[in-house]
C-alpha positions as CSV (number, residue, x, y, z in Angstrom):
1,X,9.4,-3.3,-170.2
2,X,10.8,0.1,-171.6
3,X,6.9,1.4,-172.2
4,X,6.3,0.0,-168.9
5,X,9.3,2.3,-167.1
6,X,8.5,5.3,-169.7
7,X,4.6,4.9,-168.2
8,X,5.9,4.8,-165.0
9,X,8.0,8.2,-165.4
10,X,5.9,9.9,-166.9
11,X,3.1,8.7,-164.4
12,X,5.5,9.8,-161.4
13,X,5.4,13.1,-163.0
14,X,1.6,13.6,-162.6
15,X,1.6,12.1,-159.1
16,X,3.8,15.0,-157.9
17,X,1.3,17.3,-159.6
18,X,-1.5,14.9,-157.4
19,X,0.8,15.3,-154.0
20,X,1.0,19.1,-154.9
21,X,-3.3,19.8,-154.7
22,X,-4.4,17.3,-152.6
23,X,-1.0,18.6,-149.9
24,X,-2.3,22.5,-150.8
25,X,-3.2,24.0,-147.9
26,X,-5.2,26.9,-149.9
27,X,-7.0,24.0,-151.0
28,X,-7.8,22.6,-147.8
29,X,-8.5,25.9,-146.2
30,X,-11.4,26.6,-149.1
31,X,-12.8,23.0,-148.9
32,X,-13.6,23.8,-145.0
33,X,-15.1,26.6,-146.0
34,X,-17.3,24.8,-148.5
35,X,-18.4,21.7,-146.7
36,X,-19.4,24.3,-143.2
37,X,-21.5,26.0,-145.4
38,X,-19.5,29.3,-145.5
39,X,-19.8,31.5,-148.6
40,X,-20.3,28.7,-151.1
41,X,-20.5,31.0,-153.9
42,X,-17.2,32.9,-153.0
43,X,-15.3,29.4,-151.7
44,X,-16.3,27.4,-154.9
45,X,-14.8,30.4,-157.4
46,X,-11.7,30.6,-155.6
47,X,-11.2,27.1,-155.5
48,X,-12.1,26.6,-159.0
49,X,-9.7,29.4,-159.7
50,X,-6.5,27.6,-158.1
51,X,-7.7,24.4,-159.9
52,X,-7.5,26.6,-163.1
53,X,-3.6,27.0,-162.3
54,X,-2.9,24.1,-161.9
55,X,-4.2,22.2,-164.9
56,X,-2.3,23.9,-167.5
57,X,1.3,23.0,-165.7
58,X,0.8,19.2,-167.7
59,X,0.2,18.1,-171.1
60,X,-2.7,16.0,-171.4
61,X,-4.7,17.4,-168.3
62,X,-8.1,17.3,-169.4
63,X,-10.1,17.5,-165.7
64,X,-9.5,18.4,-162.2
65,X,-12.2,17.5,-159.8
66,X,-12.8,17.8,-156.2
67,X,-15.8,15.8,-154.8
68,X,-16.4,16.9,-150.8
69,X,-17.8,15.5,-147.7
70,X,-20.7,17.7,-147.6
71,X,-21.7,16.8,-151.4
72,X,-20.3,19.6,-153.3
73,X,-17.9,19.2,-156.3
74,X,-15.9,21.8,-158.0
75,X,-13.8,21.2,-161.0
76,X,-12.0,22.6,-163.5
77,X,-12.5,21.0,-167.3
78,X,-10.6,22.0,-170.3
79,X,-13.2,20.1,-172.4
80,X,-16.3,21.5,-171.9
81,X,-15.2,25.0,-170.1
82,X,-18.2,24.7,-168.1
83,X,-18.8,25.4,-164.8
84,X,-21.5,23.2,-164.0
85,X,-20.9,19.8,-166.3
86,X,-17.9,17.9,-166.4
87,X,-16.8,16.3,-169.8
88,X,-16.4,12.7,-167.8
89,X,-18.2,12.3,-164.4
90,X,-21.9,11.9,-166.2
91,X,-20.5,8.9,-168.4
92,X,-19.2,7.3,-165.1
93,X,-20.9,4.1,-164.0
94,X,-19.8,5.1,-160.7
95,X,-21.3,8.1,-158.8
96,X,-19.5,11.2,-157.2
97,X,-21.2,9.9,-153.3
98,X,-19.6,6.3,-154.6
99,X,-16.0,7.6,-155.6
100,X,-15.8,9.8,-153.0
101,X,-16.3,6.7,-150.4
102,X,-13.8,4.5,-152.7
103,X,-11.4,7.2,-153.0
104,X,-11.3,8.9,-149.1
105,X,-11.2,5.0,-147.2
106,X,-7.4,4.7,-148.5
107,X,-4.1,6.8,-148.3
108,X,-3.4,5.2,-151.3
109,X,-3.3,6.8,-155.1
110,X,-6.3,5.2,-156.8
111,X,-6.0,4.8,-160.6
112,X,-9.4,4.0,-162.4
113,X,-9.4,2.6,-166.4
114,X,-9.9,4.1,-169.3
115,X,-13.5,4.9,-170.9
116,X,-15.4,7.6,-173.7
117,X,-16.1,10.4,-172.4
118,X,-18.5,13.2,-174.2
119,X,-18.4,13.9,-178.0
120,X,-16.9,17.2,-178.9
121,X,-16.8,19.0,-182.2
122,X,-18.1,14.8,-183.4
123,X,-14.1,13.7,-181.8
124,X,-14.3,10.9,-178.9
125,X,-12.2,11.4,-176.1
126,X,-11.1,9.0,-173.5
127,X,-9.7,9.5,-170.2
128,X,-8.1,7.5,-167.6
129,X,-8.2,8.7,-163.7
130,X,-5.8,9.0,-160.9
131,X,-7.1,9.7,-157.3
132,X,-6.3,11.0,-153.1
133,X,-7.8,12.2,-150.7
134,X,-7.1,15.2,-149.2
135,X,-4.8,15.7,-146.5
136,X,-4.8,18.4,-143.8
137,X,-1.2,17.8,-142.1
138,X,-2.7,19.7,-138.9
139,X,-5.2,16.9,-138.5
140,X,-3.8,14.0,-141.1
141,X,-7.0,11.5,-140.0
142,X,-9.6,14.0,-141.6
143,X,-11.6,13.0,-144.6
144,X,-12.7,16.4,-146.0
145,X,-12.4,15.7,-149.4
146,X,-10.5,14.3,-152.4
147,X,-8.6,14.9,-155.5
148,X,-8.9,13.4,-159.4
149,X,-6.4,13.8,-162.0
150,X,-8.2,13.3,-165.3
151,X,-5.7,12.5,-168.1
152,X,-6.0,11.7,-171.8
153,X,-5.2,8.2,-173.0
154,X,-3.1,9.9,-175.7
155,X,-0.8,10.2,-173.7
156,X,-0.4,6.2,-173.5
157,X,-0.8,6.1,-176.9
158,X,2.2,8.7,-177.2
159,X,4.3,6.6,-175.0
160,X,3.3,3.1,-177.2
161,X,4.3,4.8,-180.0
162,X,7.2,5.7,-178.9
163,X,8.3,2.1,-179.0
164,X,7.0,1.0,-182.5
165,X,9.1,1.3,-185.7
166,X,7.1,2.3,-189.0
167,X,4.9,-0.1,-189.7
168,X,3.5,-0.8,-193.3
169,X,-0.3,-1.1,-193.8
170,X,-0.7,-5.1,-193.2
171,X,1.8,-4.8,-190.1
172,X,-0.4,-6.0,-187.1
173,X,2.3,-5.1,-184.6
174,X,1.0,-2.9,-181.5
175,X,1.0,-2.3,-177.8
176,X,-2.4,-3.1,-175.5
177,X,-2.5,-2.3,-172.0
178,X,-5.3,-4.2,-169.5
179,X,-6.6,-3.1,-166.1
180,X,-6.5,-5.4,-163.1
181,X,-10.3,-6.5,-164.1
182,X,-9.3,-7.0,-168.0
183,X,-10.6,-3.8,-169.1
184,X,-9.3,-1.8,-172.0
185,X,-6.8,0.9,-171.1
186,X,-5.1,1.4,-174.1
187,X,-5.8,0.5,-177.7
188,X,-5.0,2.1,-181.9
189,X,-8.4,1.1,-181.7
190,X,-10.1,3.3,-179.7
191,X,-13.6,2.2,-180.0
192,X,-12.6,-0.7,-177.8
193,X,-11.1,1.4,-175.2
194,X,-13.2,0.9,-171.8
195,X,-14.9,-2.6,-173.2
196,X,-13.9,-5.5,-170.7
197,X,-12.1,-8.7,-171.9
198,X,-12.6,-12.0,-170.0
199,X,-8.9,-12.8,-169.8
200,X,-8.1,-16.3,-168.7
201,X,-5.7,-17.4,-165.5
202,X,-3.6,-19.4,-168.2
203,X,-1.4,-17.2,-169.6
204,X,-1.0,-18.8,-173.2
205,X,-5.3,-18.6,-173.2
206,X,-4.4,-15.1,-172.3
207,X,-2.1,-14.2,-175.2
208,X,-4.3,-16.2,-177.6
209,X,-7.1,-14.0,-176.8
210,X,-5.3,-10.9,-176.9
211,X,-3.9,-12.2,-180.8
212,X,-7.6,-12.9,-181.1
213,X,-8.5,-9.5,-180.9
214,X,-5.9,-8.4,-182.7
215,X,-5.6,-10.0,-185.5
216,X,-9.4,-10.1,-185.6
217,X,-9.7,-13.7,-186.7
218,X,-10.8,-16.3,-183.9
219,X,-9.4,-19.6,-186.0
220,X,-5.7,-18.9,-185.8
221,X,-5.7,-16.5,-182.7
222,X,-2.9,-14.4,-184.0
223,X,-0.7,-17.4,-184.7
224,X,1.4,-15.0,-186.8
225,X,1.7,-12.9,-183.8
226,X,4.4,-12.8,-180.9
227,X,2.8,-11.4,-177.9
228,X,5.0,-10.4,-174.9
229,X,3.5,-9.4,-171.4
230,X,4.8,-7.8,-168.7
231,X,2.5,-6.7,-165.4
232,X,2.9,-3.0,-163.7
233,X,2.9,-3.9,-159.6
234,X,1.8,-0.3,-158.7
235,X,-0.9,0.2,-161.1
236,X,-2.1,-3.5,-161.9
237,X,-1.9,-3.0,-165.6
238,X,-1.2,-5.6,-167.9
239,X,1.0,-4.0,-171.2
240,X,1.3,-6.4,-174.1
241,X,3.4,-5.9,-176.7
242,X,1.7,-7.7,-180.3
243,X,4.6,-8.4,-183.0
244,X,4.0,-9.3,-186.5
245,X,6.4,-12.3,-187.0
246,X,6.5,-11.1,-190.9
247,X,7.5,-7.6,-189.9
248,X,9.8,-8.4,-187.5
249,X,12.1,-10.7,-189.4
250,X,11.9,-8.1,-192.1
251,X,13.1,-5.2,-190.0
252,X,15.2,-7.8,-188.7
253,X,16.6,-8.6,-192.2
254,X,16.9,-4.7,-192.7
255,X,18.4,-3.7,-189.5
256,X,21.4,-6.3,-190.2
257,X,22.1,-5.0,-193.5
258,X,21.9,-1.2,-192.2
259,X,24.0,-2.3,-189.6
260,X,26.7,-3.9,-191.9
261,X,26.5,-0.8,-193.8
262,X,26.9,1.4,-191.1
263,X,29.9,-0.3,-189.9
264,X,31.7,-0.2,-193.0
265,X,31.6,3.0,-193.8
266,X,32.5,4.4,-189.9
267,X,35.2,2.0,-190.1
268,X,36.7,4.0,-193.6
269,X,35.5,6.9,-192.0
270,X,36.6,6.8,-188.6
271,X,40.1,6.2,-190.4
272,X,40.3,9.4,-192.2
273,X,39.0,11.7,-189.5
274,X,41.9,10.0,-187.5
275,X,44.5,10.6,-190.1
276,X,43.5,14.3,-190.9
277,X,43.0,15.2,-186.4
278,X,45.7,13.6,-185.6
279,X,48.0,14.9,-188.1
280,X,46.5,18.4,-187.0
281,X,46.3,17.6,-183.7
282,X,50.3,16.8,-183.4
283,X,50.7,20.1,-185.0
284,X,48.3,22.2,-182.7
285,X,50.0,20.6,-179.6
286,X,53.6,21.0,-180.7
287,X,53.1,25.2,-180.7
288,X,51.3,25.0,-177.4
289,X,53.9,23.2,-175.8
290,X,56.3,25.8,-176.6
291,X,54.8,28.4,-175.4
292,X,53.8,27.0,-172.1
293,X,57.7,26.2,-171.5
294,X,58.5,29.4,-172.5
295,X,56.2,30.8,-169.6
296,X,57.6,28.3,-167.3
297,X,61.4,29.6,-168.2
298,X,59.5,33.4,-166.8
299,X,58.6,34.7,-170.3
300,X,55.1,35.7,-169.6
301,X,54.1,37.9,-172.5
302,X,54.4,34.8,-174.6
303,X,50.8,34.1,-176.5
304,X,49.5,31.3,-178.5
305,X,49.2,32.3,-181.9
306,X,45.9,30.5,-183.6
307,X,45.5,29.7,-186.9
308,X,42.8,28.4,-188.9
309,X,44.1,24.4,-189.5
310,X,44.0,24.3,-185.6
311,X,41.2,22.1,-184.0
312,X,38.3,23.8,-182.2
313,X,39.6,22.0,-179.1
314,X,43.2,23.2,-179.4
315,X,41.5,26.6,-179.8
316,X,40.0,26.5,-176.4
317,X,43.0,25.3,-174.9
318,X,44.9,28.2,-176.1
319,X,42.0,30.9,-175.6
320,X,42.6,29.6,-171.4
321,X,46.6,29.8,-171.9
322,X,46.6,33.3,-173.4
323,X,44.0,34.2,-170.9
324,X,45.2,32.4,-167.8
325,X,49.2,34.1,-168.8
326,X,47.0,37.3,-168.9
327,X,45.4,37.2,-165.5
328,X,49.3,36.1,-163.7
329,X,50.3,39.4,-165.2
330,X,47.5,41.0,-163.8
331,X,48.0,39.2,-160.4
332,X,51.5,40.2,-160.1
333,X,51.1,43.7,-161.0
334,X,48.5,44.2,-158.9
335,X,49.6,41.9,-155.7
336,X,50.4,44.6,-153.4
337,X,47.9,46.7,-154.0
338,X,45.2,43.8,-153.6
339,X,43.1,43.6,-150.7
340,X,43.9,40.6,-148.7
341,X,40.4,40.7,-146.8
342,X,38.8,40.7,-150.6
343,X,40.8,37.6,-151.8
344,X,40.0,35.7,-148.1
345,X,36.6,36.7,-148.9
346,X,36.9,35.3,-152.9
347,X,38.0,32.1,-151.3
348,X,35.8,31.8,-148.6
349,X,32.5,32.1,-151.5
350,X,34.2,29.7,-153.9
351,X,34.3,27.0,-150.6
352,X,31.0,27.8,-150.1
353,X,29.6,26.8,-153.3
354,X,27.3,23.8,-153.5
355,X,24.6,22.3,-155.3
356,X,21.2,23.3,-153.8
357,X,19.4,22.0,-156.1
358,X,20.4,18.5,-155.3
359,X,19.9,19.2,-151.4
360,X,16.4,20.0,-152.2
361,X,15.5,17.0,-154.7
362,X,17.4,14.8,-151.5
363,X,15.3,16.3,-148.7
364,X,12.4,16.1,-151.2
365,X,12.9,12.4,-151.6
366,X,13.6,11.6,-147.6
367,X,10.2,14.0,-146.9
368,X,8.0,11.1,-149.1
369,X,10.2,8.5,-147.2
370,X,9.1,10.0,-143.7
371,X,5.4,10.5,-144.6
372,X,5.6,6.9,-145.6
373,X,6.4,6.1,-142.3
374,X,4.3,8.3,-140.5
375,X,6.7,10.2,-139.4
376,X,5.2,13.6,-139.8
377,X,7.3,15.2,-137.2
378,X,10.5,14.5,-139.7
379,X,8.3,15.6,-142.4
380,X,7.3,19.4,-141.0
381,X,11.1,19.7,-140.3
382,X,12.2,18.3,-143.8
383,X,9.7,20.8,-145.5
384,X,10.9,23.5,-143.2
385,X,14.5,23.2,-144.3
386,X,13.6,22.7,-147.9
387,X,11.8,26.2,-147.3
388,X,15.0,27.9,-146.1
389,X,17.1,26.0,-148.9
390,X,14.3,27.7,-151.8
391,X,14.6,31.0,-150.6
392,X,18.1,31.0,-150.6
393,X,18.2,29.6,-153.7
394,X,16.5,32.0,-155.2
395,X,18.4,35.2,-155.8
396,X,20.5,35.2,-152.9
397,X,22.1,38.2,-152.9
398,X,18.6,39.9,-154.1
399,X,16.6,42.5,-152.1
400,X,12.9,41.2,-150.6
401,X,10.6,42.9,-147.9
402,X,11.7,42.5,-144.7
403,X,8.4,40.5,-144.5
404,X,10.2,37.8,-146.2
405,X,13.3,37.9,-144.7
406,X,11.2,37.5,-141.3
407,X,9.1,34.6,-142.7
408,X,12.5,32.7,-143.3
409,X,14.0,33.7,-140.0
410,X,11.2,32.1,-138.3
411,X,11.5,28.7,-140.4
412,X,15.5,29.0,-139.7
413,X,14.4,29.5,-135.6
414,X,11.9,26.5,-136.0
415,X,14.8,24.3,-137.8
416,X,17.2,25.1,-134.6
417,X,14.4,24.0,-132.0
418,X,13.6,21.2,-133.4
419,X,17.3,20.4,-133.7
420,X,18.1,21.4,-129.9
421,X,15.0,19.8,-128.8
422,X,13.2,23.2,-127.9
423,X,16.2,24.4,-125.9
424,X,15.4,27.7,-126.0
425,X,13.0,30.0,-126.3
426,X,12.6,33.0,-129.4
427,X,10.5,36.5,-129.4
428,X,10.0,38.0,-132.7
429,X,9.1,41.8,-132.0
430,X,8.6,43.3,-135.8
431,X,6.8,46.8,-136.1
432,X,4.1,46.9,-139.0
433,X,5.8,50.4,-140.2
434,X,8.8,47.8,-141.1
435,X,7.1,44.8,-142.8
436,X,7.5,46.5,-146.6
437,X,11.4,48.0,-145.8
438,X,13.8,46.0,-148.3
439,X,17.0,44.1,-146.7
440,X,19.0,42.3,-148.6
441,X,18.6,38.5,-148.3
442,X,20.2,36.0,-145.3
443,X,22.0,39.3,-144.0
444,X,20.7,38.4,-140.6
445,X,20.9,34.7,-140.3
446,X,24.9,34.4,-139.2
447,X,23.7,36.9,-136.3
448,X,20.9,34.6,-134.9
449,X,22.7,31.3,-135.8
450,X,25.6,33.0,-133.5
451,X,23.6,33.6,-130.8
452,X,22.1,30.2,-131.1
453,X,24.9,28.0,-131.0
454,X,27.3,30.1,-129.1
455,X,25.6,32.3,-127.3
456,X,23.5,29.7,-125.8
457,X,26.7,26.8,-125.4
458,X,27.5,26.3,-121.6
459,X,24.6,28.6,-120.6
460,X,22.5,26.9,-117.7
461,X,19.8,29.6,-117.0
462,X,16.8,29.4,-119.2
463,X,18.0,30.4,-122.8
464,X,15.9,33.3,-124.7
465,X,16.2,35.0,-128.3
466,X,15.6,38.1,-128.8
467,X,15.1,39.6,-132.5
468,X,13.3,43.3,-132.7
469,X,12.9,45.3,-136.0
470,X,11.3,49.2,-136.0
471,X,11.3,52.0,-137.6
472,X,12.7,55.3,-135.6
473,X,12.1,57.9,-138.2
474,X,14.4,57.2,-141.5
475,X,15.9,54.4,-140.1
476,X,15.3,51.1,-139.6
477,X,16.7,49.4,-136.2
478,X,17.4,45.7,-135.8
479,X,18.1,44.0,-132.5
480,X,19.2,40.7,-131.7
481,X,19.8,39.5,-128.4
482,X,20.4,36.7,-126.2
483,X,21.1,35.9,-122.6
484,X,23.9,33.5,-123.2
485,X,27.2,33.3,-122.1
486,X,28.4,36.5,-124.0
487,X,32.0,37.6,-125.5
488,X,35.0,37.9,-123.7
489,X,35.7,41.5,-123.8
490,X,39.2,41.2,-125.9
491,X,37.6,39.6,-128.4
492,X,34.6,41.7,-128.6
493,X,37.2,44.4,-129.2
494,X,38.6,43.4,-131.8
495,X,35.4,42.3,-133.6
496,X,33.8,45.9,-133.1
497,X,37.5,47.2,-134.3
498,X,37.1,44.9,-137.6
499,X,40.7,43.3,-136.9
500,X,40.3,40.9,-139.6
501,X,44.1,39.4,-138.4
502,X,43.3,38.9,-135.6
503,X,40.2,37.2,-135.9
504,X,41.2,34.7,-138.8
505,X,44.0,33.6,-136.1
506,X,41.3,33.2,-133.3
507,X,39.1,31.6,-136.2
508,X,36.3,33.7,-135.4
509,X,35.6,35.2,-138.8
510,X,31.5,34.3,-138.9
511,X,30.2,37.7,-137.3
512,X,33.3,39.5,-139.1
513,X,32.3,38.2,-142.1
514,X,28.3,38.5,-141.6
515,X,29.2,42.3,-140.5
516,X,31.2,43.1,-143.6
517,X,28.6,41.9,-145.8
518,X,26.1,44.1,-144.0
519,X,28.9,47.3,-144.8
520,X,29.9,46.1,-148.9
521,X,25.4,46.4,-149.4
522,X,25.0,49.4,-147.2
523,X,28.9,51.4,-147.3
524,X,28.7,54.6,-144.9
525,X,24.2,54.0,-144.5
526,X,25.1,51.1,-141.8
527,X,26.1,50.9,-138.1
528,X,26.8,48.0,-136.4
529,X,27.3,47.8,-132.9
530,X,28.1,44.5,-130.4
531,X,27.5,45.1,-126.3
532,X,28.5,42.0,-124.4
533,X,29.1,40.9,-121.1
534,X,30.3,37.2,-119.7
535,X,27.6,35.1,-118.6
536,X,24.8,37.9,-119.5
537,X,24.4,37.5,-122.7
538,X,25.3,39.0,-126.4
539,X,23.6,42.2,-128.3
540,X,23.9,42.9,-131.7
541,X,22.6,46.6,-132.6
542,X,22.0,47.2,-136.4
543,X,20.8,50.5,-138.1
544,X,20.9,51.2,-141.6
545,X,19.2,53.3,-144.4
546,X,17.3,51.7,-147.0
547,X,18.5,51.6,-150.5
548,X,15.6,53.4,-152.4
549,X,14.3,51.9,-155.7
């Protein structure tokens, strides 16, 4: 069961490699380019060329090919680092018109067995397959093409022999694993890799003829032999585990005294290293305890003093004393001369923190679960928020092209429609003389997610987004606009004035905040600007300089 789970990790792992091609849509793109016939030569070298990339992010990739509807193949092989013969596909019983039939009528990962492939440098390789068709999410129903995965069977062997002890040269112990149809998977004899075994219904025929094989002697049938079976659901193999009794009651006999051993001497040792820390220990805590009641009686230039008998631990503890007695000096020395905006705004990025990570392995996970269901609708919206959660990921206070910054704005845009059900309507106008200008990342995002939920909140008439980006001269202009229900003019006072007090008590600190961002990247090169009237709608004028280099 554990080399059944570790196969079925390790076998997850190249499925998301799978999911990755067979979901590209470069790939796609140059597959419809092959089978109409356009540019083969051009097409088939590109492909090849992203197949190339991706073969080296695994261990134990040995073959990447793609077999078309229009005949073609293309493939990348590490063995034979040819272009025009694969190291498997010409020892196949099946043929690539055959697979390509078996492989393109399912939406299902197809796994084919084991066999020899061709001879190199007079080593025999064997490879097992895994398989899926191609899928263009702008038309999920056509059959263009599909995908196999060709891995080395070391690395089942790897994973078996992960779960074997030493064995001595008469120990028979070993792991088999049988396809569906009782063929040969995975075997320490590799020559009967890809040979087919009649295995019988009855499972004690079964692991009598699995001992047979074995132990090599028909008569006893492995009778010195436990053999345990377990059978993988999801890709029909059957894994047995072969024992030798002898062996087993040996290591048995060897683990018990080790164990015995073991115990007695971390019992005698476990009571010394608790004598000698917690005699220490005592110590190190007594002298820390002074000194933080000193600093609680108002003595703040007390300090720790370390010394070398004091545990690694204790240590730590009073490196963060001395250090946190430190900073409340600091803090009181320089509490009236502190910005208050600065420390809202050092509290305000500390609540912000999260995990993105996680949020992208979640939305990662509920995207499978919705293309399970067909639900492909969930699935574009899922991958567009997983979009906006990389790229903020990623560097996000870093400088990109305003290109990028664009791109993201209009998966962000896409994310709201979808979520308001297409409420409103959005009009990107970006000059070309812009697209390479740097901006530093998600600067514009709390201005557009503004006008979307406020802006557009009680409006009734029909609800439009405006964003335009040029180049007058040196500087670069950004506009963003929307016919929504605008600002009362008090507030929009105060938010052009930068009354940070009076905003925190209105609780309108999002295009405050968004606004001083924009000035603490850009200082005096920035001007911001906010026109607004009631039941018209909002505009938010920004010109800055770019930062050069």
């Amino acid at each position: 069961m554990q080399t059944q789970r570790n196969i079925q990790t390790k076998l997850g792992f190249y499925e998301d490699l799978l999911y990755r091609i067979y979901t590209d849509d470069e790939i796609v793109k140059l597959i419809d380019n092959i089978n109409a016939g356009n540019e083969l030569e051009i097409n088939n070298s590109q492909l090849r060329h992203v197949l190339h990339e991706y073969i080296y992010t695994m261990p134990y990739i040995q073959s990447i090919t793609i077999l078309m509807s229009s005949g073609n193949m293309v493939f990348d092989d590490v063995l034979t680092g040819y272009n025009t013969k694969t190291s498997w596909l010409d020892t196949s019983d099946d043929r690539p018109e055959k697979l390509f039939r078996q492989i393109a009528s399912k939406d299902t990962l197809k796994i084919m067995s084991s066999h020899v492939v061709s001879y190199f440098s007079s080593k025999k390789y064997y490879l097992f397959h895994i398989a899926h068709r191609i899928i263009d999410y702008r038309n999920i129903y056509k059959k263009n093409g599909v995908v196999i995965l060709s891995i080395d069977e070391k690395m089942l062997s790897d994973i078996c022999a992960e779960q074997q002890t030493e064995k001595n040269a008469h120990d028979k112990s070993c792991t088999v694993i049988l396809g569906a149809d009782g063929t040969v998977i995975s075997y320490p004899d590799k020559s009967k890799i890809g040979t087919k075994l009649p295995l019988p219904k009855d499972p004690e025929e079964k692991r009598r003829l699995i001992g047979t094989m074995v132990s090599g002697n028909a008569n006893h049938g492995g009778n010195n032999l436990s053999i345990y079976e377990v059978e993988d659901e999801k890709t029909g193999w059957n894994i047995f585990l072969v024992r030798d009794r002898k062996a087993l009651y040996q290591e048995i006999t060897n683990q018990q005294k080790l164990t015995i051993f073991v115990i007695v001497l971390s019992v005698c040792a476990l009571l010394a290293i608790i004598l000698l820390i917690t005699r220490r220990l005592t110590q190190s805590i007594d002298t820390v305890v002074r000194a933080m009641n000193m600093a609680g009686e108002g003595k703040l230039s007390v300090r720790v003093e370390k010394d070398r008998r004091m545990p690694l631990e204790m240590e730590k503890i009073a490196d963060n004393f001395n250090l946190m007695v430190r900073k409340i000096n600091e803090l009181i020395e320089d509490v009236h001369a502190a910005s208050i905006k600065q420390k809202n705004a050092e509290i305000r990025a500390l609540e912000a923190q999260v995990n993105p990570h996680f949020l992208y392995n979640t939305l990662d996970t509920i995207n499978w679960m919705a293309i399970d269901k067909n639900e492909f609708e969930i699935s574009n919206a899922i991958n567009a928020l997983a979009r906006i959660l990389r790229y903020s990921i990623d560097n996000s206070n870093g400088v990109v092209k305003i290109r990028r910054e664009v791109e993201w704005l209009k998966q962000y845009i896409f994310l709201q429609q979808t979520r308001l059900k297409n409420s409103f309507e959005s009009c990107l106008k970006i000059a070309p003389a812009v697209l390479d200008c740097h901006i530093h990342k998600l600067l514009l995002q709390p201005f557009v997610e503004n006008a979307i939920i406020h802006g557009f909140e009680n409006s009734e008439q029909k609800q439009i987004l405006l964003i335009e980006i040029s180049k007058p001269e040196d500087v670069i202009s950004i506009l963003i606009k929307d016919n929504g229900s605008g600002i009362e003019q008090e507030l929009l006072e105060q938010i052009n004035a930068g009354n940070y007090e009076f905003l925190n008590k209105k609780g309108q600190l999002g295009i405050f905040n968004a606004m001083e961002r924009f000035r603490m990247y850009y200082g005096e090169r920035v001007h911001i600007d906010i026109e607004s009237t009631e039941g018209r709608g909002t505009a938010v004028h920004i010109e800055y300089t770019e930062i050069e280099g």
